[in-house]
N, C-alpha and C positions, 0 to 999 in steps of 0.2 A: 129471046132469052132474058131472065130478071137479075136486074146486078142487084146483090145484097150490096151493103160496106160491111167493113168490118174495120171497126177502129185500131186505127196507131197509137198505140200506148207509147206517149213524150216521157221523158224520166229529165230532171233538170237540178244540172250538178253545182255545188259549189258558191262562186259571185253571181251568176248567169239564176239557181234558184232566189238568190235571195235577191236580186232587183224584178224576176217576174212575180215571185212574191207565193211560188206554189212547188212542189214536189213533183207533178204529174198534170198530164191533162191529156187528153184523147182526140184526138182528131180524126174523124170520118172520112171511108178514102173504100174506092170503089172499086179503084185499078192501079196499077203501078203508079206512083209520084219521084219528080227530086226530091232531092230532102233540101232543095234550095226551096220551089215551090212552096213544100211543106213551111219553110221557115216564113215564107211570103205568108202563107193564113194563119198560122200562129199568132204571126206579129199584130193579126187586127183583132184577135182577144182583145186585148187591152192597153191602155197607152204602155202598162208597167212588163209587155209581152214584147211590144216594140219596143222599148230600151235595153230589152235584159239580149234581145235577137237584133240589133242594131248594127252592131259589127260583125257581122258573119264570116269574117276572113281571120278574126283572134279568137274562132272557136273554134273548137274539136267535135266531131260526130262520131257514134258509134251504131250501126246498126244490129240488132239482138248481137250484142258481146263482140263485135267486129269494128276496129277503130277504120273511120270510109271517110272520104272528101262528100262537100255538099255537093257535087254531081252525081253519087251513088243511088241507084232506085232505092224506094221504100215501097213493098209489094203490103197490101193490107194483111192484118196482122202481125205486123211488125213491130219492134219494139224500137225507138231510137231513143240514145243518149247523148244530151246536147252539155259540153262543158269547158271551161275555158283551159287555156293549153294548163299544163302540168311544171310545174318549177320546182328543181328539190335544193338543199344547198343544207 
């Protein structure tokens, strides 16, 4: 049997885009992943992937439109949005 991938479109919110320093990026993913995983090969993008994904316990996840913990699968095709919590005041 031949695995395609089919890229995870990353979406990145907020302080988290601006120290990675980008809106989006794609990650190649074959089979079901965490989205901790996930954050583990992000982070080796680039030093500024690994600071923006550094603290992964003061961020928020959402899988296509679904706020999820980083232990939530990401099945390819998925969409995730990665953003730091929400404060209103």
């Amino acid at each position: 049997m031949m695995t395609t991938d089919r890229p995870v479109r990353v979406l990145y919110f907020a302080k988290v885009r601006e120290t990675v320093g980008a809106d989006t990026d794609h990650l190649p993913m074959a089979k079901p992943t965490l989205i901790s995983d996930c954050l583990k090969t992000l982070s080796t993008f680039s030093s500024a992937h690994a600071a923006g994904l550094e603290n992964t316990d003061a961020l928020r996840f959402a899988v296509n439109h679904k706020l999820v913990e980083k232990d939530a699968v990401v099945h390819p095709g998925d969409e995730i949005a990665i953003f730091p919590p929400v404060t209103g005041g």
